[in-house]
C-alpha positions in Angstrom: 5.6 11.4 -8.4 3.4 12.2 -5.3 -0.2 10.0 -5.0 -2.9 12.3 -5.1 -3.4 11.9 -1.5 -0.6 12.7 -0.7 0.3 16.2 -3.0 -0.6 19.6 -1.5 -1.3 20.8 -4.5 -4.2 18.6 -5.7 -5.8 19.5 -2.5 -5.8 23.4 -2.6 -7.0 22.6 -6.8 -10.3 20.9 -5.3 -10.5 23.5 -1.9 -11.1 26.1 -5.3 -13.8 23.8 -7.0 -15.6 23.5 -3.6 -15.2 26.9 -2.7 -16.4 27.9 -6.2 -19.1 25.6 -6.3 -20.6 27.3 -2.7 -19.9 31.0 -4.5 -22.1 30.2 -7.0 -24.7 28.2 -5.0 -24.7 31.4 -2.5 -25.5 33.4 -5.7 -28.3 31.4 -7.0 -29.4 32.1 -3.5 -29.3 35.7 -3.1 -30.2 36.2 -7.0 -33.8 34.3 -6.6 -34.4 35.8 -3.0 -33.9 39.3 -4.1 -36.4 38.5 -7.5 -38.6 37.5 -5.1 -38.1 40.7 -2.5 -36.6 38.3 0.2 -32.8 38.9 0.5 -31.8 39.0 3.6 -29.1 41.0 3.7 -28.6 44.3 0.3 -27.5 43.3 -3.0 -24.5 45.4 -2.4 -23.5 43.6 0.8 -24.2 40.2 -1.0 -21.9 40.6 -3.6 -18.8 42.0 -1.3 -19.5 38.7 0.6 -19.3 36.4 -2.2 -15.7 38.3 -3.1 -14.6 37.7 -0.1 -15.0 34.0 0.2 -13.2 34.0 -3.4 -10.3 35.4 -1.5 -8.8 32.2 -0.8 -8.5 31.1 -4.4 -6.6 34.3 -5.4 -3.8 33.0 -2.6 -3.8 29.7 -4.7 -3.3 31.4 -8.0 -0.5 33.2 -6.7 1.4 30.6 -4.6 0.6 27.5 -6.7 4.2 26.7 -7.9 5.7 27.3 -4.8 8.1 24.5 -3.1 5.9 21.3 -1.9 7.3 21.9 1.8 5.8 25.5 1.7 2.4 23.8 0.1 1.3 21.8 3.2 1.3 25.5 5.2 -0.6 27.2 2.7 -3.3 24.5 2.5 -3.9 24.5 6.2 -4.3 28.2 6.0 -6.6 28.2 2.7 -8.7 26.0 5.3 -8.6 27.9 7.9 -9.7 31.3 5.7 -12.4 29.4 4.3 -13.7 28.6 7.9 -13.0 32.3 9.1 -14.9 33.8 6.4 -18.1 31.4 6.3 -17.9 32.1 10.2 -18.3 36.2 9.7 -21.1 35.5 6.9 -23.0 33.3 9.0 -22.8 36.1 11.8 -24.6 38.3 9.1 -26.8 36.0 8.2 -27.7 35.1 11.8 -25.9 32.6 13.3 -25.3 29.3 13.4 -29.2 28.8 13.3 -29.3 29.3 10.0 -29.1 25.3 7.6 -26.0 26.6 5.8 -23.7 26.4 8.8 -23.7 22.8 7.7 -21.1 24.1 4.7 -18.3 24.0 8.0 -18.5 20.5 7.9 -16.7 20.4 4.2 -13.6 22.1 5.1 -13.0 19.8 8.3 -13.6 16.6 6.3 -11.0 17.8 4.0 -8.7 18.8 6.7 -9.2 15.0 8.1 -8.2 13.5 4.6 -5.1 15.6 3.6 -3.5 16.3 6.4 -2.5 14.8 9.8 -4.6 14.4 13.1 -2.7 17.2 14.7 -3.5 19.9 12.2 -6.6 18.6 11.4 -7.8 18.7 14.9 -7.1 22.2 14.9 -9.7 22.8 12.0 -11.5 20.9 14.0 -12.0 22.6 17.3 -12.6 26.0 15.0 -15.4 25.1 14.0 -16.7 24.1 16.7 -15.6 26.8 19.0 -17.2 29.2 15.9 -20.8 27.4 15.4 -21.1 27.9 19.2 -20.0 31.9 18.9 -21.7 32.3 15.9 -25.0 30.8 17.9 -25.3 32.6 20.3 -23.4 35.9 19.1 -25.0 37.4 15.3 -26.6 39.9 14.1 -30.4 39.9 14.5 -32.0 40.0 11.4 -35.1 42.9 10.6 -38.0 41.9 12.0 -40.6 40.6 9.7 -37.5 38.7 7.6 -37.1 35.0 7.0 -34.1 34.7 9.3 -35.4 36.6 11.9 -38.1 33.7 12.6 -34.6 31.2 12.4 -32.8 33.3 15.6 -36.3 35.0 17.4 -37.0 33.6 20.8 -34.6 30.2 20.3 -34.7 28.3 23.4 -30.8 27.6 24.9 -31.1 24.7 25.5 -32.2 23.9 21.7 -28.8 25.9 20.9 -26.9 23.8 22.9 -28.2 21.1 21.4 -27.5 21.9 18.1 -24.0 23.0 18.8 -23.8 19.3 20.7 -25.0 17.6 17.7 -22.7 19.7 15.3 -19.5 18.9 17.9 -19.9 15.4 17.3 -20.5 15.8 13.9 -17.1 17.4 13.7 -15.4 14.6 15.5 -17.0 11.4 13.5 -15.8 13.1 10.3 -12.5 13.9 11.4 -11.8 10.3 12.4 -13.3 8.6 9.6 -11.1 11.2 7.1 -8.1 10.0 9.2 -8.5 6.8 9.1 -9.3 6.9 5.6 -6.4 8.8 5.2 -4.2 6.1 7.2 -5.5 3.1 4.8 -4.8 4.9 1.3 -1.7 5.7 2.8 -0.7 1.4 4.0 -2.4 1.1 0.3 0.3 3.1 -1.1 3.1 1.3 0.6 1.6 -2.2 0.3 1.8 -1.3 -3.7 5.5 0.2 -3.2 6.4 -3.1 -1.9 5.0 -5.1 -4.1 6.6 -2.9 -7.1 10.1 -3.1 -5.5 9.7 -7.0 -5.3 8.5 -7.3 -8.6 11.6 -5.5 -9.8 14.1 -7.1 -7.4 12.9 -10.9 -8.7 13.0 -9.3 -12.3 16.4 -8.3 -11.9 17.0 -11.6 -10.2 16.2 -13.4 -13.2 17.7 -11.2 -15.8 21.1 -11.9 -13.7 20.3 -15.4 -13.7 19.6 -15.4 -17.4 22.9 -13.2 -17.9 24.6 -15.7 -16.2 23.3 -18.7 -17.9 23.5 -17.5 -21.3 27.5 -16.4 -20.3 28.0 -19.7 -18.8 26.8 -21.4 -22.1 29.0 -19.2 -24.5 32.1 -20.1 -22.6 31.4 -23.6 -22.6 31.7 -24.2 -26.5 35.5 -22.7 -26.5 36.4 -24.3 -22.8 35.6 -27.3 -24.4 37.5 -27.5 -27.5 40.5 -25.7 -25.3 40.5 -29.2 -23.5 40.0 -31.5 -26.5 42.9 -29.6 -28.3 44.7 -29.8 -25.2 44.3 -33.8 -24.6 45.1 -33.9 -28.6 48.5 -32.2 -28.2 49.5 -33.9 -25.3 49.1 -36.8 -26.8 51.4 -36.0 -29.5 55.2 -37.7 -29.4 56.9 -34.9 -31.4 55.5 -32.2 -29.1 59.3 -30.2 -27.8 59.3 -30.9 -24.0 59.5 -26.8 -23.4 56.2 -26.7 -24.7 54.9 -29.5 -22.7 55.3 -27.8 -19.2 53.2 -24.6 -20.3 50.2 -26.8 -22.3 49.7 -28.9 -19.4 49.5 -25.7 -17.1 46.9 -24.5 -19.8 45.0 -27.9 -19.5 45.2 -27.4 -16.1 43.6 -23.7 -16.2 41.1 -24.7 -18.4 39.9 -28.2 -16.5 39.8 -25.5 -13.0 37.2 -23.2 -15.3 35.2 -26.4 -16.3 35.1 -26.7 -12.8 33.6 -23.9 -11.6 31.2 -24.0 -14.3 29.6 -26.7 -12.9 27.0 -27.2 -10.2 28.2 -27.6 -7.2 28.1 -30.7 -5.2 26.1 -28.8 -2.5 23.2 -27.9 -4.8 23.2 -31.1 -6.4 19.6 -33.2 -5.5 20.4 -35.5 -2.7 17.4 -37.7 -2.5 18.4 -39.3 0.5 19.0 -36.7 2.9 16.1 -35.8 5.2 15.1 -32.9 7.0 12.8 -31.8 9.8 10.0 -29.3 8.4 10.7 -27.2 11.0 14.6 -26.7 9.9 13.4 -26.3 6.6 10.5 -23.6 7.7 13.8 -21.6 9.1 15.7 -22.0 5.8 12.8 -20.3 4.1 12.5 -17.5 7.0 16.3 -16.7 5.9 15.7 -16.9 1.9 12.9 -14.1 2.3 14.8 -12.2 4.5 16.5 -10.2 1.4 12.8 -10.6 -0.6 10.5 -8.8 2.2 12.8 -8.0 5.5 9.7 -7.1 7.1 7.6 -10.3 6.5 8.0 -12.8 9.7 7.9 -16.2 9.4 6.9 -18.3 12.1 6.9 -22.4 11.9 4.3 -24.0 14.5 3.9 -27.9 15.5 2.7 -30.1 17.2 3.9 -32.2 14.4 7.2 -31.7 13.0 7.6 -34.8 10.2 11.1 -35.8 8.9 10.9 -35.0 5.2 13.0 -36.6 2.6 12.9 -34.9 -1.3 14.9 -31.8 0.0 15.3 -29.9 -2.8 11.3 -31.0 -3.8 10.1 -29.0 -0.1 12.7 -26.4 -0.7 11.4 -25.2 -4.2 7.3 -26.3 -2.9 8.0 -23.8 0.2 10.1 -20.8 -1.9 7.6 -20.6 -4.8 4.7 -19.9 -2.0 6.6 -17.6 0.2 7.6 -16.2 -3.3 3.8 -15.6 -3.8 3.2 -14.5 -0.3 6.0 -11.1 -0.9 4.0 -10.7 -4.2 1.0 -9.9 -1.8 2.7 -7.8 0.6 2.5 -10.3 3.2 3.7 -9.2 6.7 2.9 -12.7 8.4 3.9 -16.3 6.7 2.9 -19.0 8.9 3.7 -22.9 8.2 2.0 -25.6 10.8 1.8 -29.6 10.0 0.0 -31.8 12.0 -0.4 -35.9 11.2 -4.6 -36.8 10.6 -5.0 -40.1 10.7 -2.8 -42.0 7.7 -1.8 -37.9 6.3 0.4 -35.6 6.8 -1.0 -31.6 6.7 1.2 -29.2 6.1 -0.6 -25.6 6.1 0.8 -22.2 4.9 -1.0 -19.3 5.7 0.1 -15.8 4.5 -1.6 -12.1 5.3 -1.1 -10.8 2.0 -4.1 -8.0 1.3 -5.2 -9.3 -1.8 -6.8 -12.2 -0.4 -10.6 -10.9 -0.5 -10.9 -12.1 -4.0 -9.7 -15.2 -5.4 -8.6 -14.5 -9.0 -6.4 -11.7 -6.8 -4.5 -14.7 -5.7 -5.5 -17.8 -8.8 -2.4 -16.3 -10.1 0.0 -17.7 -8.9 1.1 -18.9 -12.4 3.9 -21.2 -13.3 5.0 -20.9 -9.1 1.3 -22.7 -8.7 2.2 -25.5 -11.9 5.8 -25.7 -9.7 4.2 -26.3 -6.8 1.1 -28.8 -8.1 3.9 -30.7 -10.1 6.3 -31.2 -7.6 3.8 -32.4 -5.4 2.4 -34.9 -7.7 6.0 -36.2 -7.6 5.5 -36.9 -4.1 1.9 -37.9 -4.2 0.8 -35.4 -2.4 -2.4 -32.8 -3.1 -2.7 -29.0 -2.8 -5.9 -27.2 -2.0 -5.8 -23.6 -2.2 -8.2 -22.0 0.3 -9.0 -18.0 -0.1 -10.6 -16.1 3.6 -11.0 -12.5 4.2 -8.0 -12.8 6.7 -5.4 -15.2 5.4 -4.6 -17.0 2.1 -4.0 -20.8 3.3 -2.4 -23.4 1.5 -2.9 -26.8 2.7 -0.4 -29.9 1.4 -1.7 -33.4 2.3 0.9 -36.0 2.2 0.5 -39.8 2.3 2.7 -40.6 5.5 3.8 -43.4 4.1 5.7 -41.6 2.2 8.0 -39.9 5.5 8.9 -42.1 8.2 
């Protein structure tokens, strides 16, 4: 399903609100002027106008379920029709002089907000290029009328002015729609990130739960297999054919017990040590298949020898965990020795960092991360800027050679 901003469709729906809403405005307009004997332009001539800046919604009506690559086409030439058409009533209505040339500016700023720079630019530069005709070419109004006190005797270098002031109008509103356009469009795929993590660790742990729950139903049978194994080995009157094929069944079932078990690599070893920096690459390569695009970056100057392995190693995954939850492109880990301490600092970029219940929840990853800590005597302290979401680890250094 297509984001608003991003759907054709939605866009030509709210070109017809706007384009009704100026209809109607126009004839308020021309009603109360012509009460009052002041329309400048025949009641006749008023209402074939306001027909034909409905003409643009009829093309919508008609082409509205048409293919979404034949949407972005028609949109740019709904926009361009509705800049055509307020052009030729403005030359009616004489020129560009006139306040409701402003309306142009509606039409670019949408222009600037659905579409990109290069087609929006091209709006852009109509309008222009058509306040500047339509100043300086119109049709004079009667004399004795409103509008002919608007265009009668206008200095040029007052029009110039205008049409200055009304260029740069054009161009400030056409970047600010782009770049509004460009940050609801890295707001849509920091949340398609975030989504596709989400689901990737959910997955993850419904494997992991799978696979635990599996392990645990074979367990029960493997290990009566190997207790009525050791039983009937141990029996004298067992015939010696039979012998040969139990003990290759005991042997089957000892290999599954086996495998069942941890391994000796991911067994705790308290008394192994590590540099932080090796184990700051370690993490680098565990996120790689979480957030491929998220660099990691270790600096110094202090690079301590760590013992507790496994304790870093689950402190550092549950906050780059926390850091992909964010959308994160930047993880950065530093340590430096102050005094009789150790800090250790990891800073992420994640975008929800400008609030801090955004990023409080950290939830049983923070109670991980506080816990395991508190094993090693160390403290946490959470620290929430507009930039960067830092977490700084102070360790006794007593406690690390």
């Amino acid at each position: 399903m297509l984001s608003h901003w991003n759907d054709p469709r939605t866009w030509r729906r709210r070109l017809v609100y706007l384009r009704g809403g100026l209809v109607t405005a126009l004839g308020l307009l021309f009603l109360v002027a012509d009460m009052q004997a002041a329309s400048p332009i025949p009641t006749v001539l008023a209402l074939f106008w306001l027909g034909l800046l409905w003409l643009p919604s009829l093309l919508f009506l008609g082409t509205r379920n048409r293919p979404e690559r034949q949407q972005w086409p028609l949109l740019w030439l709904e926009v361009l029709l509705d800049q055509l058409l307020f052009l030729a009533l403005l030359h009616q209505l004489g020129g560009s002089t006139n306040p409701l040339a402003f309306y142009l500016l509606l039409p670019v700023l949408v222009s600037a907000m659905a579409m990109p720079l290069a087609a929006s630019a091209g709006h852009s530069l109509i309008a222009i290029a058509g306040y500047g005709l339509t100043l300086h070419w119109h049709q004079i109004p009667g004399h004795g009328t409103h509008l002919h006190a608007l265009t009668h005797d206008m200095h040029p270098d007052h029009g110039v002015g205008m049409w200055l002031s009304f260029s740069l109008v054009v161009v400030v509103l056409t970047g600010l729609g782009h770049l509004l356009r460009q940050s609801q469009q890295r707001s849509l795929r920091h949340q398609g990130t975030a989504l596709a993590l989400a689901l990737q660790r959910e997955r993850m742990y419904q494997v992991g739960a799978t696979l635990a729950d599996r392990a645990h139903e074979l367990n029960t049978p493997l290990s009566t297999l190997l207790l009525l194994s050791d039983d009937l080995a141990g029996r004298n009157d067992l015939p010696e054919d039979c012998r040969e094929d139990l003990a290759q069944i005991s042997a089957l079932s000892r290999r599954i017990a086996t495998l069942l078990r941890p391994s000796a690599g991911n067994t705790e070893d308290h008394t192994a040590t590590r540099p932080l920096s090796e184990l700051s690459q370690e993490l680098a390569s565990t996120l790689r298949h979480l957030a491929p695009s998220m660099r990691v970056s270790w600096e110094g100057p202090d690079d301590p020898v760590l013992d507790n392995i496994a304790t870093w190693q689950r402190v550092l995954a549950n906050l780059g965990y926390n850091a992909c939850d964010a959308g994160a492109s930047r993880l950065q880990i530093a340590c430096r020795r102050d005094g009789d301490a150790i800090l250790v600092q990891v800073s992420d970029d994640g975008p929800r960092q400008t609030a801090r219940r955004d990023r409080d929840g950290l939830g049983i990853g923070l109670a991980l991360v506080e816990t395991s800590l508190a094993a090693l005597g160390a403290t946490l302290t959470l620290d929430f800027d507009r930039r960067w979401t830092q977490a700084r680890i102070s360790l006794p250094s007593r406690n690390n050679p």
